[in-house]
N, C-alpha and C positions, 0 to 999 in steps of 0.2 A: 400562500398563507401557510403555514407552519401546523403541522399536525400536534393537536395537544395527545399526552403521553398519560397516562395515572401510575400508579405506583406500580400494579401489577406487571404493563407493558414497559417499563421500567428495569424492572428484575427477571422479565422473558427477556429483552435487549443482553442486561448482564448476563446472562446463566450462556446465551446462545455464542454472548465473545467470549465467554470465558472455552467453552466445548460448542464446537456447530457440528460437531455429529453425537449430538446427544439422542434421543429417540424422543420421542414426543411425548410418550408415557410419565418415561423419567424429569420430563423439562416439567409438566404440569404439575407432577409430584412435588415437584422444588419450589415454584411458583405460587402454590397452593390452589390449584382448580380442576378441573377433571380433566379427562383428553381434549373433549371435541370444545369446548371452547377456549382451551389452550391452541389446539390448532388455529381455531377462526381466528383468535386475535394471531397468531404468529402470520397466517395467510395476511393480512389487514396490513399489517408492519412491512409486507414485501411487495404488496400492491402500492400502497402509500411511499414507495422507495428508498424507508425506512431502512430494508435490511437488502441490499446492491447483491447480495450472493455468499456463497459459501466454498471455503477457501480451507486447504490443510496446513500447519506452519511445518516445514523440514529441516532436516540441519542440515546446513550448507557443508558443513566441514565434514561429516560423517556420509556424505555421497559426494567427496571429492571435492569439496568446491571451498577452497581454503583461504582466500582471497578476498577481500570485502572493502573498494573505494568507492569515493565520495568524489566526482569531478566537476569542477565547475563550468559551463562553459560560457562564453562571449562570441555574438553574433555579431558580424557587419552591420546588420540590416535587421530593425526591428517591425515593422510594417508586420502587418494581420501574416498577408500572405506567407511571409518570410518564418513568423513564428510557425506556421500551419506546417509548411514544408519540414522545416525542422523537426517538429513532432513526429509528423509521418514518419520522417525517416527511424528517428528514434525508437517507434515500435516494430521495427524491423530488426533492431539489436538484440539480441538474446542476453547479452550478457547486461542489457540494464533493466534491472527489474522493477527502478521508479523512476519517475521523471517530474520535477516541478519546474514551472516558470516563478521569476523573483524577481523582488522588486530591485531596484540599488543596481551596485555596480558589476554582479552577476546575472546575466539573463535567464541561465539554467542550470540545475542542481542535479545531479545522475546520481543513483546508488548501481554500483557495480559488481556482481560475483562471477570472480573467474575463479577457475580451476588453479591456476599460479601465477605468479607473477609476467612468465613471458605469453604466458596466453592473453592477459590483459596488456602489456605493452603490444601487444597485436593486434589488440581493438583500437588504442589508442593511434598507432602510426596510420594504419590499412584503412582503418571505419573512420573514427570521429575527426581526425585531422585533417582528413582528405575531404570531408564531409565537404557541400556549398553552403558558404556564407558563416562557418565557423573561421571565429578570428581568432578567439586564444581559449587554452585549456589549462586546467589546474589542477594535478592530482592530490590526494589524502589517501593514503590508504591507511583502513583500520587497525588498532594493534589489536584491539578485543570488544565486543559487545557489553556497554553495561546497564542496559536495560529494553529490553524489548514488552513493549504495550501496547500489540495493535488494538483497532477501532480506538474508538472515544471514551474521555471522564466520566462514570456515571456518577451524577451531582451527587451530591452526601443524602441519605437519607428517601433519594427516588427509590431504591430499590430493597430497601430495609423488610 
């Protein structure tokens, strides 16, 4: 059943994607409530698994990591177990930082940062091609970012 949200927890959602090392002080000040039930509701929203954790964004490029692909991949064998193995292995990879399953005629979508380009054809010959039950791969690599918006839409007017 789906947690209903009010305005308020709403605009605690926004204020915390927008900055998640805000201080709690300052979040309820934004919000408009005091501390201690600006906490209880932020507790509520993490118990209710509303809010999965708290994460720093880095630049990739300015600690070395200049690189940034999109690969696709295609599997032999799609069965539960097949998918499951893939995955495991996938979080073993350092250099892929998401991983989606998809519908159509891609089974998997990688987002990739390497340090340069021969580091990543590294990953690609050594790891993913060698990988079981990988049939074929497809690289993108990116020329530049043009927009980055993690978490979710807050609806028009939830958080006003």
């Amino acid at each position: 059943m789906p947690v209903r949200l009010d305005a308020v927890d709403w605009r605690i959602i926004k204020e915390l994607q927008t900055d998640g090392s805000i201080t709690n002080v300052a979040l309820a000040s934004r919000v408009g409530l005091s501390a201690p039930p600006c906490l209880r509701r932020v507790r509520a929203l993490e118990q209710a698994g509303l809010i999965a954790g708290y994460t720093t964004l880095l630049d990739e490029k300015a600690l070395g990591y200049e690189l940034t692909a999109f690969v696709m991949v295609g599997l032999h064998a799609q069965a539960e177990n097949d998918l499951r193995a893939f995955e495991n292995r996938v979080l073993g990879w350092s250099l892929v930082r998401e991983a989606y399953m998809l519908s159509g005629e891609t089974d998997y979508i990688l987002k990739c940062v390497a340090a340069d380009l021969p580091a990543f054809q590294d990953f690609i010959l050594k790891e993913l091609t060698a990988a079981p039950n990988v049939a074929s791969v497809k690289t993108n690599l990116a020329i530049r970012r043009a927009k980055l918006a993690p978490g979710v839409p807050i609806p028009n007017g939830a958080a006003n």
